[in-house]
Backbone of each chain as ProteinMPNN parsed JSONL, in Angstrom:
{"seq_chain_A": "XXXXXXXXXXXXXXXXXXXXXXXXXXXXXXXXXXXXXXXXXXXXXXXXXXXXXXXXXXXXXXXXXXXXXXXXXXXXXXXXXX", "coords_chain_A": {"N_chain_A": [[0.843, -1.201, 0.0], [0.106, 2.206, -0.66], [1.239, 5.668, 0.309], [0.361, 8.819, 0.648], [0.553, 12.181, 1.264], [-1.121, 14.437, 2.974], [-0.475, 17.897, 3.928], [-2.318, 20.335, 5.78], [-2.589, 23.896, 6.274], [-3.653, 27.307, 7.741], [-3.112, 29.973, 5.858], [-0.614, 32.25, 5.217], [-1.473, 34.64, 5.544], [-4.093, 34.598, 6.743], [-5.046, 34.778, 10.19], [-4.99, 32.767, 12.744], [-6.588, 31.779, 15.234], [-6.453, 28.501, 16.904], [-3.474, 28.546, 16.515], [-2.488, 30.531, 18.15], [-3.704, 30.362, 20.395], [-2.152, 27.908, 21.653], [-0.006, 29.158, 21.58], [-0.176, 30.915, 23.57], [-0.547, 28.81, 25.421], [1.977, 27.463, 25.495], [3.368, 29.461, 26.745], [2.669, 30.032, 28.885], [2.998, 27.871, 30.18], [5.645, 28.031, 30.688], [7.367, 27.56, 28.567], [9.361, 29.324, 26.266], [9.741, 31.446, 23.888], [8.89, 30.236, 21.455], [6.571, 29.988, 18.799], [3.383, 29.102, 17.426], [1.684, 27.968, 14.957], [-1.042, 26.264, 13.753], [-2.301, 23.467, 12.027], [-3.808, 20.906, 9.963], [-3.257, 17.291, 9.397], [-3.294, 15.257, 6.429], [-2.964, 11.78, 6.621], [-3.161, 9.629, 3.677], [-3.755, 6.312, 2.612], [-3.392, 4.928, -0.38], [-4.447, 2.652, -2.601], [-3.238, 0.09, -3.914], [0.02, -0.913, -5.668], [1.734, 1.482, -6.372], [1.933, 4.573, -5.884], [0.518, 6.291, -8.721], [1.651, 9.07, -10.923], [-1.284, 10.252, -11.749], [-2.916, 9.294, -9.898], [-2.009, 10.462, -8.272], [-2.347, 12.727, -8.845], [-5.477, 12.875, -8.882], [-5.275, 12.626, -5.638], [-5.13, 15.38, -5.411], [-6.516, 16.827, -6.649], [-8.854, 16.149, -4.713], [-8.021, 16.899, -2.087], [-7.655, 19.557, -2.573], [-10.924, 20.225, -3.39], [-12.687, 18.814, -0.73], [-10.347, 18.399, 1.288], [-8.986, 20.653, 1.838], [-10.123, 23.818, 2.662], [-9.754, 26.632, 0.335], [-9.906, 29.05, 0.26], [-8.591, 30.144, 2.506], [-6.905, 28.668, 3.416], [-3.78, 26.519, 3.035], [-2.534, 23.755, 0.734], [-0.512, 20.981, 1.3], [0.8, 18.632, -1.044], [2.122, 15.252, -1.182], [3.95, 12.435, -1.445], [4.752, 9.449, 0.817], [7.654, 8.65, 1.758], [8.678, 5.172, 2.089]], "CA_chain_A": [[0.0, 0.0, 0.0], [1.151, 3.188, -0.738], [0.823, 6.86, 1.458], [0.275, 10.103, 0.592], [0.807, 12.946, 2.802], [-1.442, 16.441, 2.728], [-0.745, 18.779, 4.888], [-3.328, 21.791, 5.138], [-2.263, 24.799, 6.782], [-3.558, 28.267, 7.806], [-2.264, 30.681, 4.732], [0.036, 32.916, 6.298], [-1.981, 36.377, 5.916], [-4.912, 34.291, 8.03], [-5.26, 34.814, 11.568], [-4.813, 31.569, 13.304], [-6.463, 31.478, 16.737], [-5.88, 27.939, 17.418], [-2.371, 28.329, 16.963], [-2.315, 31.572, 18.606], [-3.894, 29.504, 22.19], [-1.586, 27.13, 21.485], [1.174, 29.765, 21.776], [-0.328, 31.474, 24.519], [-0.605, 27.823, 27.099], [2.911, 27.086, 26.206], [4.175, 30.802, 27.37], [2.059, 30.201, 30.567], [3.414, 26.56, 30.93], [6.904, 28.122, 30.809], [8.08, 27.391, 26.991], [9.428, 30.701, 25.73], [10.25, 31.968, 22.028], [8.356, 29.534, 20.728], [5.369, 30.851, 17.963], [2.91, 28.201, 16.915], [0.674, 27.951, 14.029], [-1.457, 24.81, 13.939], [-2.896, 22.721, 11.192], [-4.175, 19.708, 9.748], [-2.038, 16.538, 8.394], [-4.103, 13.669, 6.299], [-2.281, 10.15, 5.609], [-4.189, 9.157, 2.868], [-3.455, 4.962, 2.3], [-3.747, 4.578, -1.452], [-5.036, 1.372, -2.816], [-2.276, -0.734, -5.339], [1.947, -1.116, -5.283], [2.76, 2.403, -5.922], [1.161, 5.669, -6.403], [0.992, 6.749, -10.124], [0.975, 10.56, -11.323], [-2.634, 9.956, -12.305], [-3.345, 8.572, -8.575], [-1.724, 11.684, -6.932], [-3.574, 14.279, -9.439], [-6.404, 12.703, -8.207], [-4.822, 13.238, -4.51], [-5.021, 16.883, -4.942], [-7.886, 17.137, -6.321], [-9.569, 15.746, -3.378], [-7.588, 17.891, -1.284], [-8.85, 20.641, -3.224], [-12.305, 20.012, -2.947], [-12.787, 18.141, 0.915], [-9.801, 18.945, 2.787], [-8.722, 22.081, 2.452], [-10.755, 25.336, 2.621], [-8.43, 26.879, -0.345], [-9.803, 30.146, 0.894], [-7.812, 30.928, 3.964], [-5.748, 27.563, 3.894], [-2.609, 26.549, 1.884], [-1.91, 22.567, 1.408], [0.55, 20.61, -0.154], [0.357, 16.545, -0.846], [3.6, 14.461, -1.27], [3.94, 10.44, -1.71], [5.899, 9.014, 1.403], [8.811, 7.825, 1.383], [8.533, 4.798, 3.425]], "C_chain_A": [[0.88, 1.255, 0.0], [0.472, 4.292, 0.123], [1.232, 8.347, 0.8], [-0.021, 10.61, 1.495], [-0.074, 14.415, 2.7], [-1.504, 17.061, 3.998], [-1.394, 20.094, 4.896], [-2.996, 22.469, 6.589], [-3.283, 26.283, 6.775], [-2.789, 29.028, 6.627], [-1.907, 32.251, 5.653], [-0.639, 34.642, 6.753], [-3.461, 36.393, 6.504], [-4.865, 34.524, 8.986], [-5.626, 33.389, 11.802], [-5.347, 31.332, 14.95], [-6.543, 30.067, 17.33], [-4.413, 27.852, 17.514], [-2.055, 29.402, 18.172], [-2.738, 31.257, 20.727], [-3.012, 28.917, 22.035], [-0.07, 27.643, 22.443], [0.852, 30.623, 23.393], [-0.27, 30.524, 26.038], [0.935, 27.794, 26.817], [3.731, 27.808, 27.055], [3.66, 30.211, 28.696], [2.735, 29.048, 31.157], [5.005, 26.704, 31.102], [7.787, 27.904, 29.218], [8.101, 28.965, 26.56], [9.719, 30.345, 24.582], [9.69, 30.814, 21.346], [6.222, 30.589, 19.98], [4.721, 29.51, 17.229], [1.637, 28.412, 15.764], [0.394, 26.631, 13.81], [-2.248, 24.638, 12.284], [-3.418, 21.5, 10.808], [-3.469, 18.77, 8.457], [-3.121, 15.622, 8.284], [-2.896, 12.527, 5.889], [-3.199, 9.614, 5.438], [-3.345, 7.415, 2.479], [-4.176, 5.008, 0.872], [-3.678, 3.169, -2.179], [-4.25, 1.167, -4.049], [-0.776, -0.153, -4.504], [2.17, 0.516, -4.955], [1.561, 3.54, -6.392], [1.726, 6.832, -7.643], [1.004, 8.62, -10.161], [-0.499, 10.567, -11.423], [-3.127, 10.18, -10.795], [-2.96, 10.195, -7.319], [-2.457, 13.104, -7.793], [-5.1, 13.688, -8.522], [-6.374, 13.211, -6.819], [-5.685, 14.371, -4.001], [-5.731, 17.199, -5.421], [-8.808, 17.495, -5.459], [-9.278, 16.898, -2.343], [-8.056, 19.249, -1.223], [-10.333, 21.134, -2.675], [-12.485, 19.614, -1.707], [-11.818, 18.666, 1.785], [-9.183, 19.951, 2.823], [-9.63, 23.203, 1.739], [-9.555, 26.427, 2.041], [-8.909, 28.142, -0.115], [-8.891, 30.928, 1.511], [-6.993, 29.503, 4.278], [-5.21, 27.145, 2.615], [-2.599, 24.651, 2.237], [-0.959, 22.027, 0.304], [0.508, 18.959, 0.106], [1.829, 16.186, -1.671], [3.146, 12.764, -0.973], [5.28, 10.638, -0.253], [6.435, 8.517, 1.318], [8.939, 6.699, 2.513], [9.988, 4.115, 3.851]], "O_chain_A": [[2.008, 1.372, 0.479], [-0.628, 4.079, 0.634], [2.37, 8.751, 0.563], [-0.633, 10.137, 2.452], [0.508, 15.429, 2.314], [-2.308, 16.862, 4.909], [-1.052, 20.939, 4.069], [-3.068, 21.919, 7.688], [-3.779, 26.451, 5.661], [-1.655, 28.581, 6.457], [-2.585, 32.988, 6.369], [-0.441, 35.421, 7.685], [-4.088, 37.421, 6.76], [-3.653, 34.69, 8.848], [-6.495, 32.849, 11.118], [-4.619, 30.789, 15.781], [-6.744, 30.192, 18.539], [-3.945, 27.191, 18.442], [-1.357, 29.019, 19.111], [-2.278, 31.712, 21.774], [-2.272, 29.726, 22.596], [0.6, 27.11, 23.328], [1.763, 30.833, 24.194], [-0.09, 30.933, 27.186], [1.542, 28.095, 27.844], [4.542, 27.343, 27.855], [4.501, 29.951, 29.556], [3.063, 29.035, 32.343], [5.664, 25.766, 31.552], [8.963, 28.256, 29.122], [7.105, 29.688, 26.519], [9.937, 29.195, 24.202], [10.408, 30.494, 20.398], [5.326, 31.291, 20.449], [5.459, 28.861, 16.488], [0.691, 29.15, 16.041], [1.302, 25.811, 13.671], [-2.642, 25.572, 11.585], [-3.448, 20.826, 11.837], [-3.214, 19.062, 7.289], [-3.792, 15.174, 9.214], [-2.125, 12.591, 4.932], [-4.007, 9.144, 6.239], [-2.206, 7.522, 2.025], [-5.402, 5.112, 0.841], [-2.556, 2.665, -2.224], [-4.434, 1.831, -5.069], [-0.513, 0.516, -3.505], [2.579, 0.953, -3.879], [0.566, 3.329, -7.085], [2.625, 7.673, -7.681], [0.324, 9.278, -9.373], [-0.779, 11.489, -10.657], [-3.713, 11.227, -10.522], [-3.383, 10.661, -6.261], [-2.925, 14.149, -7.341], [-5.559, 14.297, -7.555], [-7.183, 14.09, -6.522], [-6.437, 14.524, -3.038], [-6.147, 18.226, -4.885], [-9.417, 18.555, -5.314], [-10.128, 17.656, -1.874], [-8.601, 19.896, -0.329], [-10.704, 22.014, -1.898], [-12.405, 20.726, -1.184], [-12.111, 19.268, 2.818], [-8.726, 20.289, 3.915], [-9.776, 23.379, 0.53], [-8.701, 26.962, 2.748], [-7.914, 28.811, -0.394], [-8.48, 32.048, 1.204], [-6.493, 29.334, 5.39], [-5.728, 27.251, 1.503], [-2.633, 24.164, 3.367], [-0.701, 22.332, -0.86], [0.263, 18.307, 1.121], [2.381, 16.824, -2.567], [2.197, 12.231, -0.4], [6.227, 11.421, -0.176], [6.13, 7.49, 0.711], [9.231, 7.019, 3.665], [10.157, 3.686, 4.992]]}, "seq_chain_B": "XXXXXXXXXXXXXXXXXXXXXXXXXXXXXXXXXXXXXXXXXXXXXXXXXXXXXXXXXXXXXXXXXXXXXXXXXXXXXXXXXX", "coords_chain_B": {"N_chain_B": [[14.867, 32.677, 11.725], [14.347, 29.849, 12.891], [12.576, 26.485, 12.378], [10.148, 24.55, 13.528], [8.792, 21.425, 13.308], [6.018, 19.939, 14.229], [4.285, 16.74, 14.102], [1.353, 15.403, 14.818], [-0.368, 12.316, 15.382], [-3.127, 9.939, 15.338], [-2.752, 7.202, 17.254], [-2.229, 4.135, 15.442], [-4.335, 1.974, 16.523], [-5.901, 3.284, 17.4], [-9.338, 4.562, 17.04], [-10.553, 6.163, 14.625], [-12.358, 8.889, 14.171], [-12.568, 11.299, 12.788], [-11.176, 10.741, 10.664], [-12.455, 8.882, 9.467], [-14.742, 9.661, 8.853], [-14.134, 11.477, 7.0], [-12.931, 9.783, 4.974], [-15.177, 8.457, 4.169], [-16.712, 10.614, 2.799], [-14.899, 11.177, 0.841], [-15.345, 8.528, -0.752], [-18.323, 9.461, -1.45], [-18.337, 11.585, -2.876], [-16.776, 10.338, -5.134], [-14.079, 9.513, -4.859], [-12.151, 6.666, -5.048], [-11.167, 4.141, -3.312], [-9.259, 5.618, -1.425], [-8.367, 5.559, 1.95], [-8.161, 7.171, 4.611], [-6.576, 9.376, 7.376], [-6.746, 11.389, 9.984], [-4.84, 13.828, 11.328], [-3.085, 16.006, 13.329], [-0.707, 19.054, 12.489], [2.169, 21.119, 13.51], [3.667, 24.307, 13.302], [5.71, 25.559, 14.499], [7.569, 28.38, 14.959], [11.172, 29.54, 16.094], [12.606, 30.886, 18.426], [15.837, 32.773, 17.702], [18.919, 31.335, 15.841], [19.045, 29.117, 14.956], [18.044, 25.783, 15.531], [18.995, 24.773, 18.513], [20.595, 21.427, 19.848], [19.216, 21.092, 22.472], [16.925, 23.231, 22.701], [15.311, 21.586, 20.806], [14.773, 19.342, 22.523], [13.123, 20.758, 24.09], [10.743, 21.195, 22.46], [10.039, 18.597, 22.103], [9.948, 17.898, 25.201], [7.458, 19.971, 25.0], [5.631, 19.189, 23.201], [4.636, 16.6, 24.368], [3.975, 17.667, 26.531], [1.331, 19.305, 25.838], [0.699, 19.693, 22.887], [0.03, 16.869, 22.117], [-1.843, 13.783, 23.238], [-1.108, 12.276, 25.043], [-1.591, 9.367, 25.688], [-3.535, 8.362, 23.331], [-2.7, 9.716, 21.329], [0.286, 9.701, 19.039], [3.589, 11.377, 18.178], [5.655, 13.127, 16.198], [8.747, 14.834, 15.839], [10.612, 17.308, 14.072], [13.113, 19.311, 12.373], [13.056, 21.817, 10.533], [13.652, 21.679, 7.037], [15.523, 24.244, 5.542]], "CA_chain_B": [[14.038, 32.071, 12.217], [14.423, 28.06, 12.5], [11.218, 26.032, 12.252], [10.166, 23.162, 14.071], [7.239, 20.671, 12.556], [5.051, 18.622, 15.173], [3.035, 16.199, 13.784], [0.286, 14.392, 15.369], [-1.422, 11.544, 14.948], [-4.204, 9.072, 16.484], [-2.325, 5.846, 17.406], [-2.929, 3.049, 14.511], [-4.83, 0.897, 16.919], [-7.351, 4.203, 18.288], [-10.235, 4.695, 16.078], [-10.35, 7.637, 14.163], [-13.685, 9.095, 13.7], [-12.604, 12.275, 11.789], [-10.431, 10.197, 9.205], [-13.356, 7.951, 8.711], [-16.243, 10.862, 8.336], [-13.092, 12.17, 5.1], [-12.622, 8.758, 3.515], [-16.607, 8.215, 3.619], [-17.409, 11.579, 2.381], [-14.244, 10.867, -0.349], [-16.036, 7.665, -1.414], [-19.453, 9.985, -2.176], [-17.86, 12.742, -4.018], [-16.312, 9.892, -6.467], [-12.569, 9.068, -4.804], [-12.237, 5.731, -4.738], [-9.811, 3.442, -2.844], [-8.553, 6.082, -0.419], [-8.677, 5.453, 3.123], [-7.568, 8.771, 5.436], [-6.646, 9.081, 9.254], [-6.606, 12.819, 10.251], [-3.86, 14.375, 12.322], [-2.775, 17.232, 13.527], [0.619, 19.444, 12.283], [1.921, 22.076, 14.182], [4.703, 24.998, 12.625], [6.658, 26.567, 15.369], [8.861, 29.159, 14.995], [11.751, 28.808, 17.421], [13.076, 32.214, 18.431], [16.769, 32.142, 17.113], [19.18, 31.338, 14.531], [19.207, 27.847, 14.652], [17.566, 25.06, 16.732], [20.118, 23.615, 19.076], [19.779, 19.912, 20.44], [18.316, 21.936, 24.01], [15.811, 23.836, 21.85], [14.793, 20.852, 20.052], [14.232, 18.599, 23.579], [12.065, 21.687, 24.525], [9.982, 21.381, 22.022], [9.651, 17.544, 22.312], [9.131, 18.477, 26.216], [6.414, 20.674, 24.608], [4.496, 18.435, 22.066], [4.449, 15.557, 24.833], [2.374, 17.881, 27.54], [0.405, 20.122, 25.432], [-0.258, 19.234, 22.039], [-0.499, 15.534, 21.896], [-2.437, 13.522, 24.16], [-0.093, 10.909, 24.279], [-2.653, 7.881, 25.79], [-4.091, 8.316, 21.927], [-1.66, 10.41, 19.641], [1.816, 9.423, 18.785], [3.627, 12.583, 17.89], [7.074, 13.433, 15.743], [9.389, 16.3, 15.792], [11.604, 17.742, 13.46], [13.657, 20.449, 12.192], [12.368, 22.023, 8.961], [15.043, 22.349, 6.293], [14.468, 25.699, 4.762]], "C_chain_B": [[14.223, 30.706, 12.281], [12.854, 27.788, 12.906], [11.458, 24.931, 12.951], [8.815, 22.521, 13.515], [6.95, 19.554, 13.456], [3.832, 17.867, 14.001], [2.497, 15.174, 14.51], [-0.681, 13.824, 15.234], [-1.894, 10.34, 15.257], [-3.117, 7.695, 16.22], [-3.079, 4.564, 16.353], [-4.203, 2.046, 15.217], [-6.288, 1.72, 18.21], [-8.006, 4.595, 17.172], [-10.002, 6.002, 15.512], [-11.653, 8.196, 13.485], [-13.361, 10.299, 12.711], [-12.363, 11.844, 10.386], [-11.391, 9.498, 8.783], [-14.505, 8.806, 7.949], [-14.956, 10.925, 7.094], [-13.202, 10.683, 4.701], [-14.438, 8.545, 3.174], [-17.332, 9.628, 2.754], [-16.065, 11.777, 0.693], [-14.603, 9.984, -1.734], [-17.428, 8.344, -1.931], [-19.148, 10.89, -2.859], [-17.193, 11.482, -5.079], [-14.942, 9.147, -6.225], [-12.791, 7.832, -4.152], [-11.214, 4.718, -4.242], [-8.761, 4.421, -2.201], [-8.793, 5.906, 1.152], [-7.498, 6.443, 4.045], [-7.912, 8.239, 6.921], [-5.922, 10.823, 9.149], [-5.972, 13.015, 11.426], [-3.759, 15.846, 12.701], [-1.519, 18.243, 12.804], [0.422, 21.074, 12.675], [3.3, 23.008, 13.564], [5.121, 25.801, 13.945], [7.853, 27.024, 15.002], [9.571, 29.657, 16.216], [12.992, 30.528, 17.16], [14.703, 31.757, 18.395], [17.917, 31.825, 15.834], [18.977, 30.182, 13.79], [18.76, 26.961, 15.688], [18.726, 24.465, 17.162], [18.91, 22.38, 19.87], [18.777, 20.197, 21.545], [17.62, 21.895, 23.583], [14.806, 22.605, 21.571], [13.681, 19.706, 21.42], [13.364, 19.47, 23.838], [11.194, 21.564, 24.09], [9.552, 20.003, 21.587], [8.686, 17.819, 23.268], [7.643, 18.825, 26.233], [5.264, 19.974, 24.06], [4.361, 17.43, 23.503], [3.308, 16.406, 26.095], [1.484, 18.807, 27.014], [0.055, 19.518, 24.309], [-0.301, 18.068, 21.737], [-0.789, 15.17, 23.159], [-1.843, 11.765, 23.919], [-0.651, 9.531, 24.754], [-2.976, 7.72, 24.468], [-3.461, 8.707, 21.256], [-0.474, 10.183, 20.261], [2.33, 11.213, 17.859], [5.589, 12.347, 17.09], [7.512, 14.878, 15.462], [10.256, 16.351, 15.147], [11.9, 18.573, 12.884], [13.638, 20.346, 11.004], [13.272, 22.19, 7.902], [14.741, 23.026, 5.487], [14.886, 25.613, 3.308]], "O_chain_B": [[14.256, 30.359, 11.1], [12.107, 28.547, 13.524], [12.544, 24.365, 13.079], [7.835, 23.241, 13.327], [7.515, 18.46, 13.447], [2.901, 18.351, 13.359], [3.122, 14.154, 14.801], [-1.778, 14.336, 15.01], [-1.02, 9.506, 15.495], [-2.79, 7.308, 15.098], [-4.235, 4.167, 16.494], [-4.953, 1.425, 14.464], [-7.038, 1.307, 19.094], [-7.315, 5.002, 16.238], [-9.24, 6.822, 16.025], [-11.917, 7.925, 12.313], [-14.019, 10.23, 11.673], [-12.903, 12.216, 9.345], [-11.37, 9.343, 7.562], [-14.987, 8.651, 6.827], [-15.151, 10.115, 6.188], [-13.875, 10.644, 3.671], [-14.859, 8.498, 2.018], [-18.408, 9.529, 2.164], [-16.387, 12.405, -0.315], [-14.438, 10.213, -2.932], [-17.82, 7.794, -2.96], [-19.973, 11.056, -3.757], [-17.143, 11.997, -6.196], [-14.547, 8.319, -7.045], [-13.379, 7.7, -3.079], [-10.294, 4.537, -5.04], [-7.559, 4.194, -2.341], [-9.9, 6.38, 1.405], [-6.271, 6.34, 4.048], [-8.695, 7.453, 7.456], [-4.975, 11.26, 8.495], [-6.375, 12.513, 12.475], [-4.495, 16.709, 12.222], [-1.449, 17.413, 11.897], [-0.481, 21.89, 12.492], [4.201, 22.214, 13.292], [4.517, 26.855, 14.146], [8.893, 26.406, 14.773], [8.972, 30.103, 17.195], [13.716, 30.975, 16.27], [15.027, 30.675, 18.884], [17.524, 32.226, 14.738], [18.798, 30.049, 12.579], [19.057, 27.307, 16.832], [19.427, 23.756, 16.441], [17.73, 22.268, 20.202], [17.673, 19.655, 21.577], [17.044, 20.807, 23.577], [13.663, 22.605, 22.027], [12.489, 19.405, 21.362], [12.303, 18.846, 23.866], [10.258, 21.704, 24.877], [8.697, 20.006, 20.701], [7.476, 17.977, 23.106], [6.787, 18.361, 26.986], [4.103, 20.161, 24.424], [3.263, 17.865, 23.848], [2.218, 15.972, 26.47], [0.693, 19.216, 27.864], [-0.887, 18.733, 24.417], [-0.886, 18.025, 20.655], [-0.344, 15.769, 24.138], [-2.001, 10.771, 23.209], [-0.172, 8.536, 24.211], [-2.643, 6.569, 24.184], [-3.441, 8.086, 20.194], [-0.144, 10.328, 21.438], [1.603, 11.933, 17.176], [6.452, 11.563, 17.485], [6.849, 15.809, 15.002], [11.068, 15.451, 15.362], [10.865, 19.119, 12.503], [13.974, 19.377, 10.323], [13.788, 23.3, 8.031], [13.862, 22.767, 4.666], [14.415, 26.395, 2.483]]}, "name": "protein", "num_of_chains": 2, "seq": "XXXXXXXXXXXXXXXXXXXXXXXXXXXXXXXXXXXXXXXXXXXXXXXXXXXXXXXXXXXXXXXXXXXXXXXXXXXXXXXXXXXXXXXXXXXXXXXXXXXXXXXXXXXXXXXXXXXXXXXXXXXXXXXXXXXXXXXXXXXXXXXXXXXXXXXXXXXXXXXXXXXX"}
Protein backbone atom coordinates (compact mmCIF):
# COMPACT_ATOMS: atom_id res chain seq x y z
CA UNK A 1 0.00 0.00 0.00
CA UNK A 2 1.15 3.19 -0.74
CA UNK A 3 0.82 6.86 1.46
CA UNK A 4 0.28 10.10 0.59
CA UNK A 5 0.81 12.95 2.80
CA UNK A 6 -1.44 16.44 2.73
CA UNK A 7 -0.75 18.78 4.89
CA UNK A 8 -3.33 21.79 5.14
CA UNK A 9 -2.26 24.80 6.78
CA UNK A 10 -3.56 28.27 7.81
CA UNK A 11 -2.26 30.68 4.73
CA UNK A 12 0.04 32.92 6.30
CA UNK A 13 -1.98 36.38 5.92
CA UNK A 14 -4.91 34.29 8.03
CA UNK A 15 -5.26 34.81 11.57
CA UNK A 16 -4.81 31.57 13.30
CA UNK A 17 -6.46 31.48 16.74
CA UNK A 18 -5.88 27.94 17.42
CA UNK A 19 -2.37 28.33 16.96
CA UNK A 20 -2.32 31.57 18.61
CA UNK A 21 -3.89 29.50 22.19
CA UNK A 22 -1.59 27.13 21.48
CA UNK A 23 1.17 29.76 21.78
CA UNK A 24 -0.33 31.47 24.52
CA UNK A 25 -0.61 27.82 27.10
CA UNK A 26 2.91 27.09 26.21
CA UNK A 27 4.18 30.80 27.37
CA UNK A 28 2.06 30.20 30.57
CA UNK A 29 3.41 26.56 30.93
CA UNK A 30 6.90 28.12 30.81
CA UNK A 31 8.08 27.39 26.99
CA UNK A 32 9.43 30.70 25.73
CA UNK A 33 10.25 31.97 22.03
CA UNK A 34 8.36 29.53 20.73
CA UNK A 35 5.37 30.85 17.96
CA UNK A 36 2.91 28.20 16.92
CA UNK A 37 0.67 27.95 14.03
CA UNK A 38 -1.46 24.81 13.94
CA UNK A 39 -2.90 22.72 11.19
CA UNK A 40 -4.18 19.71 9.75
CA UNK A 41 -2.04 16.54 8.39
CA UNK A 42 -4.10 13.67 6.30
CA UNK A 43 -2.28 10.15 5.61
CA UNK A 44 -4.19 9.16 2.87
CA UNK A 45 -3.46 4.96 2.30
CA UNK A 46 -3.75 4.58 -1.45
CA UNK A 47 -5.04 1.37 -2.82
CA UNK A 48 -2.28 -0.73 -5.34
CA UNK A 49 1.95 -1.12 -5.28
CA UNK A 50 2.76 2.40 -5.92
CA UNK A 51 1.16 5.67 -6.40
CA UNK A 52 0.99 6.75 -10.12
CA UNK A 53 0.97 10.56 -11.32
CA UNK A 54 -2.63 9.96 -12.31
CA UNK A 55 -3.35 8.57 -8.57
CA UNK A 56 -1.72 11.68 -6.93
CA UNK A 57 -3.57 14.28 -9.44
CA UNK A 58 -6.40 12.70 -8.21
CA UNK A 59 -4.82 13.24 -4.51
CA UNK A 60 -5.02 16.88 -4.94
CA UNK A 61 -7.89 17.14 -6.32
CA UNK A 62 -9.57 15.75 -3.38
CA UNK A 63 -7.59 17.89 -1.28
CA UNK A 64 -8.85 20.64 -3.22
CA UNK A 65 -12.31 20.01 -2.95
CA UNK A 66 -12.79 18.14 0.92
CA UNK A 67 -9.80 18.95 2.79
CA UNK A 68 -8.72 22.08 2.45
CA UNK A 69 -10.76 25.34 2.62
CA UNK A 70 -8.43 26.88 -0.34
CA UNK A 71 -9.80 30.15 0.89
CA UNK A 72 -7.81 30.93 3.96
CA UNK A 73 -5.75 27.56 3.89
CA UNK A 74 -2.61 26.55 1.88
CA UNK A 75 -1.91 22.57 1.41
CA UNK A 76 0.55 20.61 -0.15
CA UNK A 77 0.36 16.55 -0.85
CA UNK A 78 3.60 14.46 -1.27
CA UNK A 79 3.94 10.44 -1.71
CA UNK A 80 5.90 9.01 1.40
CA UNK A 81 8.81 7.82 1.38
CA UNK A 82 8.53 4.80 3.43
CA UNK B 1 14.04 32.07 12.22
CA UNK B 2 14.42 28.06 12.50
CA UNK B 3 11.22 26.03 12.25
CA UNK B 4 10.17 23.16 14.07
CA UNK B 5 7.24 20.67 12.56
CA UNK B 6 5.05 18.62 15.17
CA UNK B 7 3.04 16.20 13.78
CA UNK B 8 0.29 14.39 15.37
CA UNK B 9 -1.42 11.54 14.95
CA UNK B 10 -4.20 9.07 16.48
CA UNK B 11 -2.33 5.85 17.41
CA UNK B 12 -2.93 3.05 14.51
CA UNK B 13 -4.83 0.90 16.92
CA UNK B 14 -7.35 4.20 18.29
CA UNK B 15 -10.23 4.69 16.08
CA UNK B 16 -10.35 7.64 14.16
CA UNK B 17 -13.69 9.10 13.70
CA UNK B 18 -12.60 12.28 11.79
CA UNK B 19 -10.43 10.20 9.21
CA UNK B 20 -13.36 7.95 8.71
CA UNK B 21 -16.24 10.86 8.34
CA UNK B 22 -13.09 12.17 5.10
CA UNK B 23 -12.62 8.76 3.51
CA UNK B 24 -16.61 8.21 3.62
CA UNK B 25 -17.41 11.58 2.38
CA UNK B 26 -14.24 10.87 -0.35
CA UNK B 27 -16.04 7.67 -1.41
CA UNK B 28 -19.45 9.99 -2.18
CA UNK B 29 -17.86 12.74 -4.02
CA UNK B 30 -16.31 9.89 -6.47
CA UNK B 31 -12.57 9.07 -4.80
CA UNK B 32 -12.24 5.73 -4.74
CA UNK B 33 -9.81 3.44 -2.84
CA UNK B 34 -8.55 6.08 -0.42
CA UNK B 35 -8.68 5.45 3.12
CA UNK B 36 -7.57 8.77 5.44
CA UNK B 37 -6.65 9.08 9.25
CA UNK B 38 -6.61 12.82 10.25
CA UNK B 39 -3.86 14.38 12.32
CA UNK B 40 -2.78 17.23 13.53
CA UNK B 41 0.62 19.44 12.28
CA UNK B 42 1.92 22.08 14.18
CA UNK B 43 4.70 25.00 12.62
CA UNK B 44 6.66 26.57 15.37
CA UNK B 45 8.86 29.16 14.99
CA UNK B 46 11.75 28.81 17.42
CA UNK B 47 13.08 32.21 18.43
CA UNK B 48 16.77 32.14 17.11
CA UNK B 49 19.18 31.34 14.53
CA UNK B 50 19.21 27.85 14.65
CA UNK B 51 17.57 25.06 16.73
CA UNK B 52 20.12 23.61 19.08
CA UNK B 53 19.78 19.91 20.44
CA UNK B 54 18.32 21.94 24.01
CA UNK B 55 15.81 23.84 21.85
CA UNK B 56 14.79 20.85 20.05
CA UNK B 57 14.23 18.60 23.58
CA UNK B 58 12.06 21.69 24.53
CA UNK B 59 9.98 21.38 22.02
CA UNK B 60 9.65 17.54 22.31
CA UNK B 61 9.13 18.48 26.22
CA UNK B 62 6.41 20.67 24.61
CA UNK B 63 4.50 18.43 22.07
CA UNK B 64 4.45 15.56 24.83
CA UNK B 65 2.37 17.88 27.54
CA UNK B 66 0.41 20.12 25.43
CA UNK B 67 -0.26 19.23 22.04
CA UNK B 68 -0.50 15.53 21.90
CA UNK B 69 -2.44 13.52 24.16
CA UNK B 70 -0.09 10.91 24.28
CA UNK B 71 -2.65 7.88 25.79
CA UNK B 72 -4.09 8.32 21.93
CA UNK B 73 -1.66 10.41 19.64
CA UNK B 74 1.82 9.42 18.78
CA UNK B 75 3.63 12.58 17.89
CA UNK B 76 7.07 13.43 15.74
CA UNK B 77 9.39 16.30 15.79
CA UNK B 78 11.60 17.74 13.46
CA UNK B 79 13.66 20.45 12.19
CA UNK B 80 12.37 22.02 8.96
CA UNK B 81 15.04 22.35 6.29
CA UNK B 82 14.47 25.70 4.76
Amino acid sequence: MARVIVDVMPKPEILDPQGKAVTGALKRLGFEGLTVRQGKRFEITVEGDEVTPDRLDEVRDAAEKLLANTVIEAFDVRVENA
